[in-house]
C-alpha positions in Angstrom: 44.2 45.9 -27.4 47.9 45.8 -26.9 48.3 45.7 -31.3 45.7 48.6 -31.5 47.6 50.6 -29.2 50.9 49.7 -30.5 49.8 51.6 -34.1 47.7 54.7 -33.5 49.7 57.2 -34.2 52.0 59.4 -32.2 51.4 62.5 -34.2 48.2 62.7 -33.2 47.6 60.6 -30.2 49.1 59.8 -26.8 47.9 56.4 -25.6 47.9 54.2 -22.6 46.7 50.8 -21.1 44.7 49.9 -18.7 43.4 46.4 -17.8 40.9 45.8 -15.2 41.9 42.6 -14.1 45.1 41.2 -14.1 48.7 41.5 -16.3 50.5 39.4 -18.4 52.9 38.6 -21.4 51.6 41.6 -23.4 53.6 43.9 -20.1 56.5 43.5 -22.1 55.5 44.8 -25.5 53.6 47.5 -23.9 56.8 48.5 -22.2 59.0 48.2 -24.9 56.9 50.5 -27.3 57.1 53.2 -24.3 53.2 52.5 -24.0 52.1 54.2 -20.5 49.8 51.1 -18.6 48.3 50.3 -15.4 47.2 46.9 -14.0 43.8 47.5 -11.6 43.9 44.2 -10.3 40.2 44.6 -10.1 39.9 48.0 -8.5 38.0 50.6 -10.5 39.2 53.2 -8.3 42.8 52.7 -10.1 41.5 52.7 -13.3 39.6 56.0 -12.7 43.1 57.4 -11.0 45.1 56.4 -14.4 42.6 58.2 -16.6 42.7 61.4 -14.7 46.6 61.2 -14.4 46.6 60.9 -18.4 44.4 63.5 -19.4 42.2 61.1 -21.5 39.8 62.4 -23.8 39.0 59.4 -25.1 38.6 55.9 -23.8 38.3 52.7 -26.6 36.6 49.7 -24.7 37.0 46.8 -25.4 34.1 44.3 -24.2 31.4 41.6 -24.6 28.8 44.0 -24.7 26.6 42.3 -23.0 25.9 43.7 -19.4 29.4 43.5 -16.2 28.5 44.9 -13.2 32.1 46.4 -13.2 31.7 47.4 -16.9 28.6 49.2 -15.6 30.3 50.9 -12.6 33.5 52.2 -14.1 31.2 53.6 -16.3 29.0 55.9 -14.6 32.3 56.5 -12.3 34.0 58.0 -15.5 30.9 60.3 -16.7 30.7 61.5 -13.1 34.2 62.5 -12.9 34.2 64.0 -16.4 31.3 63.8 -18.9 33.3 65.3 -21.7 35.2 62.0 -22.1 33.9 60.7 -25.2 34.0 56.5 -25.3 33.9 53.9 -28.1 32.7 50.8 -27.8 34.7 47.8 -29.3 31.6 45.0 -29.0 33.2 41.6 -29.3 30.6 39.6 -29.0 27.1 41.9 -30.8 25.8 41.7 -27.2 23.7 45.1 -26.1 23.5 46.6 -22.5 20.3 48.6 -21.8 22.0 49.9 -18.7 25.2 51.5 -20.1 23.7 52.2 -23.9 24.1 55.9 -23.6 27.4 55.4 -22.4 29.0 55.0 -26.2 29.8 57.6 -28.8 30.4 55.1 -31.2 30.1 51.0 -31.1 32.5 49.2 -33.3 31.5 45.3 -34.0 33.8 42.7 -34.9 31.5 41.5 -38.2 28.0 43.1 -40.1 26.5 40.1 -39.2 27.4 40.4 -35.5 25.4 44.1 -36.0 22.7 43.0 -38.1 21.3 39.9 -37.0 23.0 40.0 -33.1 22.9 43.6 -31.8 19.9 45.7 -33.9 17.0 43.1 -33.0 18.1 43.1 -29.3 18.8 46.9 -28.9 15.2 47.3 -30.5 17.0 50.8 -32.4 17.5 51.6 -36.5 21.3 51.4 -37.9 22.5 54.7 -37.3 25.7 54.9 -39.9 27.2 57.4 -37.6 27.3 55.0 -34.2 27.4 51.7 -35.7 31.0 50.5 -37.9 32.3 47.5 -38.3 36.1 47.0 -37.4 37.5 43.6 -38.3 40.6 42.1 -36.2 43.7 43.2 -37.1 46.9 41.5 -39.3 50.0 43.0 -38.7 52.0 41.7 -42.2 55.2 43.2 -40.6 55.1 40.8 -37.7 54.2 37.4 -39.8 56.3 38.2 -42.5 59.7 37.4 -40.4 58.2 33.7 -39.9 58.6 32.9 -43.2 59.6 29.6 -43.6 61.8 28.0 -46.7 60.6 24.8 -48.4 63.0 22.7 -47.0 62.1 24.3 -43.6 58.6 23.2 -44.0 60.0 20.3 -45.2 61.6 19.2 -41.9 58.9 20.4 -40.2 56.3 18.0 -41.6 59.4 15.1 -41.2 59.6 15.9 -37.6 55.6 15.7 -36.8 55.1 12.8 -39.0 53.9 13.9 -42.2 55.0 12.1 -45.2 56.2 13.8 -48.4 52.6 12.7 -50.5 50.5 13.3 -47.8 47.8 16.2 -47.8 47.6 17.9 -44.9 44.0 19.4 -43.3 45.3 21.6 -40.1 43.0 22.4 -37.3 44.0 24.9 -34.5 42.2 26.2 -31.3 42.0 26.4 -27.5 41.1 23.1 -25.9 38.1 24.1 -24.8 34.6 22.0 -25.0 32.7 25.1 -25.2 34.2 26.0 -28.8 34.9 22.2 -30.0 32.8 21.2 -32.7 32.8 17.2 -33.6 32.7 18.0 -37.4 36.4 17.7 -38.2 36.3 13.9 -37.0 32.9 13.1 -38.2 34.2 14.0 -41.7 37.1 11.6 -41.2 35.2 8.4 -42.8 34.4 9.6 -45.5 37.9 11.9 -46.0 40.5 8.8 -46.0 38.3 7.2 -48.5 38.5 9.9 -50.5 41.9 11.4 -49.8 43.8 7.8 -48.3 47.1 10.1 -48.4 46.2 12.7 -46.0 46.8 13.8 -42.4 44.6 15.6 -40.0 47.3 17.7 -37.6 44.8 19.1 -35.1 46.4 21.3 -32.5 44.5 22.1 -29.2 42.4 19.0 -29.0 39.5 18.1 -25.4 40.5 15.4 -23.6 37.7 13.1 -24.4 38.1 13.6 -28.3 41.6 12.2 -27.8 40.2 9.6 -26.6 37.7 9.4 -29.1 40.3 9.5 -31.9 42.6 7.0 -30.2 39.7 4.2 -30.8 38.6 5.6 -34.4 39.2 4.0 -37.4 41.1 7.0 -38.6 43.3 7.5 -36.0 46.6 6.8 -38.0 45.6 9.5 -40.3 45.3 12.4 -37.1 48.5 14.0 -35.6 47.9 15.8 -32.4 50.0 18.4 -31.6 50.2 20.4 -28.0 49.1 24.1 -27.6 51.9 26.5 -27.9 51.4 30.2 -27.3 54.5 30.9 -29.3 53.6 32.8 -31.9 56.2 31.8 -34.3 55.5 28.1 -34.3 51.9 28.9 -34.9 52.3 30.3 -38.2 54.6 27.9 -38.9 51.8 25.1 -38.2 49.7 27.4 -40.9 52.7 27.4 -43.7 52.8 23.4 -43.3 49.2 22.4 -43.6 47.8 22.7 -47.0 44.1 23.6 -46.0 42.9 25.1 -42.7 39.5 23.2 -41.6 37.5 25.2 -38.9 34.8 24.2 -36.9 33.7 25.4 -33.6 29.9 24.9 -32.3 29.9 28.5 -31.1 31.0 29.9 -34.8 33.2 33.1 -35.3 33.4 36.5 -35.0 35.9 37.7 -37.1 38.3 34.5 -35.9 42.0 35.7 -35.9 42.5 31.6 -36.8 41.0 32.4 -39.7 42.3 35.4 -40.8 45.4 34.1 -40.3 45.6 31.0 -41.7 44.5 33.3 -45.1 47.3 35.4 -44.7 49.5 32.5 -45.2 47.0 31.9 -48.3 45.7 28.8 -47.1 41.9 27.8 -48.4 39.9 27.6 -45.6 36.9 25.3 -45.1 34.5 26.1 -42.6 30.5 25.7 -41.5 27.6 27.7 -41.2 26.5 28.3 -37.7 23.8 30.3 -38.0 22.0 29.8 -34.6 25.0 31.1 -32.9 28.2 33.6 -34.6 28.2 33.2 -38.1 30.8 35.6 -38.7 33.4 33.2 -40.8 30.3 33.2 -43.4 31.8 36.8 -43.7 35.8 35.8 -43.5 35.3 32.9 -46.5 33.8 33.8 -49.8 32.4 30.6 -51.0 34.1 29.2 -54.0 35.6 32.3 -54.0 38.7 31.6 -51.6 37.5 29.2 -49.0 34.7 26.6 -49.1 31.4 26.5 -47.0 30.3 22.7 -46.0 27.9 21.7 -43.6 27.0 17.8 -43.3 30.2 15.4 -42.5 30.2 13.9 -46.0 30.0 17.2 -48.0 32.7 18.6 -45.6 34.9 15.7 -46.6 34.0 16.4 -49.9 35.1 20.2 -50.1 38.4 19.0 -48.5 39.0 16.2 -51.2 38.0 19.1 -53.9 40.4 20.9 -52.5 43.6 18.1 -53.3 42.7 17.3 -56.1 42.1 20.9 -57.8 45.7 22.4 -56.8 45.4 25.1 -59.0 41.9 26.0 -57.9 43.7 26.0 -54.4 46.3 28.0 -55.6 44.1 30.7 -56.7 41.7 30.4 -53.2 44.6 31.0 -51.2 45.5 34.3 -52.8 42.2 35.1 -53.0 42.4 34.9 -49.5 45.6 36.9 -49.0 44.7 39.4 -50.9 41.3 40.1 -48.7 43.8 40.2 -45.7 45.9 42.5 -47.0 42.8 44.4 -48.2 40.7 44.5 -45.2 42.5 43.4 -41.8 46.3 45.7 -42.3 46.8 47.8 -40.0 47.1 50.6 -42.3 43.2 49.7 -43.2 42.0 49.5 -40.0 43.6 51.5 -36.8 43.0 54.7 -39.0 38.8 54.3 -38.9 39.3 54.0 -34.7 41.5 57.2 -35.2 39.0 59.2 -37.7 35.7 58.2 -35.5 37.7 59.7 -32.1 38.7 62.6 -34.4 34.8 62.7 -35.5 33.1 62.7 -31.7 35.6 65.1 -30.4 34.3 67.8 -32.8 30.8 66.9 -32.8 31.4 67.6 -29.1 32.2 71.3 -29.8 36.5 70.1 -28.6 38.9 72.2 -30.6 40.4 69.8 -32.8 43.6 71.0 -34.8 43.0 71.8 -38.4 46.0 69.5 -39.6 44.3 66.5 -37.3 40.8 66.9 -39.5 43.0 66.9 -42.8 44.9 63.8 -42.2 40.9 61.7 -41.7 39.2 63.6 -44.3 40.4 60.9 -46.9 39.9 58.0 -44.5 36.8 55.7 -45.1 35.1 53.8 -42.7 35.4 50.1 -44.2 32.8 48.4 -44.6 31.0 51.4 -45.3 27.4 52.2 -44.3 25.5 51.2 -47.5 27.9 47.6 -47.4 26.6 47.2 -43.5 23.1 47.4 -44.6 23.5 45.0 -48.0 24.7 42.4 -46.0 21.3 42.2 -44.7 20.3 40.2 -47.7 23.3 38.9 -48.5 23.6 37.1 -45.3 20.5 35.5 -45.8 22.0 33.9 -49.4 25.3 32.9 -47.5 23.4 30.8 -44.8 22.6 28.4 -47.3 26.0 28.2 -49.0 26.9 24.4 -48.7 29.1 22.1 -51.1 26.6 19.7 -52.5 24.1 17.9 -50.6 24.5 14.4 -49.2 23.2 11.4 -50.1 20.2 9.9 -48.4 22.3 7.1 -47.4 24.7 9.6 -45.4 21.7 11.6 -44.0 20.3 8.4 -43.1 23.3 7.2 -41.3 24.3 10.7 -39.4 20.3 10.7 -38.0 21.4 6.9 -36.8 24.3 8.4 -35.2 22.1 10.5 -32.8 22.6 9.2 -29.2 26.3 9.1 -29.7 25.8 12.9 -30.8 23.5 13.5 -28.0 26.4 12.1 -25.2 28.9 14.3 -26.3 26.8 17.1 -26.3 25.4 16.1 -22.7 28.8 15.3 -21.5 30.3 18.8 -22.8 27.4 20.3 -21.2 28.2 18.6 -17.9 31.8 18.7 -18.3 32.0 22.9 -19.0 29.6 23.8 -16.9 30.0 21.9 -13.9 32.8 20.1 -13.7 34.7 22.8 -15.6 36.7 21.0 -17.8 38.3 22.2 -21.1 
């Protein structure tokens, strides 16, 4: 929210802030870009105050989707105090509301396959190219690019976590958090060192039970676990010194920012198909293309090792991947399509929008574009099924042995999140 508001622009638009529950580090930035906000500390009534006090015309939500009895409240509170606002919906997760549907102007999803396969079937209601658009996450290049680092800083940097000069390194980053954890990263492990015995898994933001787990694995020597760290430099700095960004979460992606990213530092990125849950990284990684798509423990491991031992093939992935960032997630790309659709609903609304404002969007494209939204219908369908290789019926004999200790874990992350409520 905080990087969307930071970049509209001024010419055209005034913008403020408001957050429904409570403030944080993103105050500052707000206040040093002379960005008007308000903290409701859970009072809609504040919230409803702030937008009459700005004059809003236009109110971007951002949101699940799925149905908040606030969410619902503010709401109805903000058509009954003025039903010319106009509102767009910035759906994070593809969930669909019944009861605040008509609500929305425009709904933005994070991915085509968040639209396509999460929201249509639920909402029960055709694509409609002028109230369904796809907006991926932003990636401000002016902001990374100071965190370049030197090869002798990366250099020191690997010497000061551990990493020897030969070694390959596989990086994993993320929250904590059971919920999101996936076990695929060390179930690849085995089968990784054998094949790559020079490399090092640096996993940053690791459960407490999988420390454990790794502690009393075979592979252990070969992990480096690193603390979370919200600062943002050292996190891209984590991205320049790994060589290949291995993602796995049992929930899948969006449009993961971890992702995105770790590509604009043009680093390959390996990652699986979760197509019972988000399945928006099969969107973020081309297969073969600049990432790799693997599956099974064994032909994970085995896209990693591909991976070292083609450099030039990883060379090329990574700016591939770049290239797409640059493409598809600047700034420049992507605040002007929320700027053009506000600039769109305000006239089909009969506002009197100034002639200069409707020249400046005229040449902007919605990206993807309607026809792409509806082609990745199919083309989803061919990406499910993207895998590197199959494995061998002695490895899919051995991974259906492994079955209770797959079934604890996922009882005890069960338990653990929702009950006991640990990460």
């Amino acid at each position: 929210m905080v990087a969307f508001a930071r970049l509209y622009d001024r010419r055209f638009f005034n913008v403020c802030v408001a957050s429904y529950g409570a403030g944080g580090a993103s105050e500052a930035v707000l206040q040093r870009e002379g960005i008007p906000y308000m903290v409701a500390e859970h009072d809609i009534a504040r919230i409803i105050d702030f937008v009459k006090s700005q004059k809003v015309q236009i109110i971007v939500f951002s949101r699940s989707g799925g149905y908040v009895a606030w969410e619902s409240e503010f709401l109805r509170a903000v058509r009954e105090f003025d039903a010319t606002i106009r509102i767009i919906e910035r759906n994070v997760f593809g969930k669909y509301d019944s009861q605040t549907a008509a609500f929305f102007d425009v709904r933005f999803f994070q991915s085509k396959m968040h639209l396509n396969e999460r929201f249509l079937p639920v909402a029960g209601e055709p694509f409609q190219a002028s109230r369904h658009k796809v907006l991926y996450n932003v990636v401000d290049e002016a902001t990374l690019a100071p965190y370049t680092l030197s090869a002798n800083e990366i250099g020191e940097l690997k010497r000061t976590w551990g990493i020897g000069t030969d070694d390959f390194v596989v990086g994993k980053i993320a929250r904590a958090h059971i919920a999101k954890w996936s076990d695929l990263v060390l179930d690849m492990m085995p089968y990784l060192v054998r094949l790559v015995p020079k490399v090092k898994l640096v996993l940053v933001g690791v459960p407490a039970s999988r420390v454990r787990r790794i502690a009393r694995s075979s592979y252990h020597k070969h992990v480096i676990i690193l603390p979370e760290s919200a600062d943002e430099k050292w996190v891209h700095h984590f991205y320049q010194v790994i060589d290949v960004l291995a993602h796995s979460s049992k929930i899948g992606e969006c449009n993961g920012n971890t992702i995105n990213e770790a590509r604009y530092w043009k680093k390959p990125v390996v990652v699986h198909s979760t197509p019972k849950r988000d399945n928006g990284q099969l969107e973020q990684v081309v297969h073969m293309h600049d990432g790799i798509v693997a599956n099974f423990p064994s032909t994970y491991a085995r896209a990693i090792a591909y991976l070292a031992a083609h450099p030039q093939e990883r060379t090329q992935y990574g700016d591939r991947a770049r290239v797409g960032i640059l493409q598809h997630n600047a700034p420049q790309a992507i605040v002007p399509q929320i700027e053009k659709a506000a600039v769109e609903i305000l006239q089909a609304a009969g506002a009197a929008v100034d002639l200069s404002v409707i020249n400046r969007y005229t040449t902007v494209q919605f990206s993807p574009s309607a026809e792409a939204i509806m082609a990745y219908q199919k083309e989803y369908i061919k990406r499910a099924v993207d895998d590197f290789g199959c494995p061998t019926v002695a490895e899919t004999v051995s991974w259906y042995l492994r079955f209770p200790i797959r079934l604890f874990y996922k009882v005890y992350d069960y338990i653990a999140h929702n009950y006991l409520h640990l990460v």
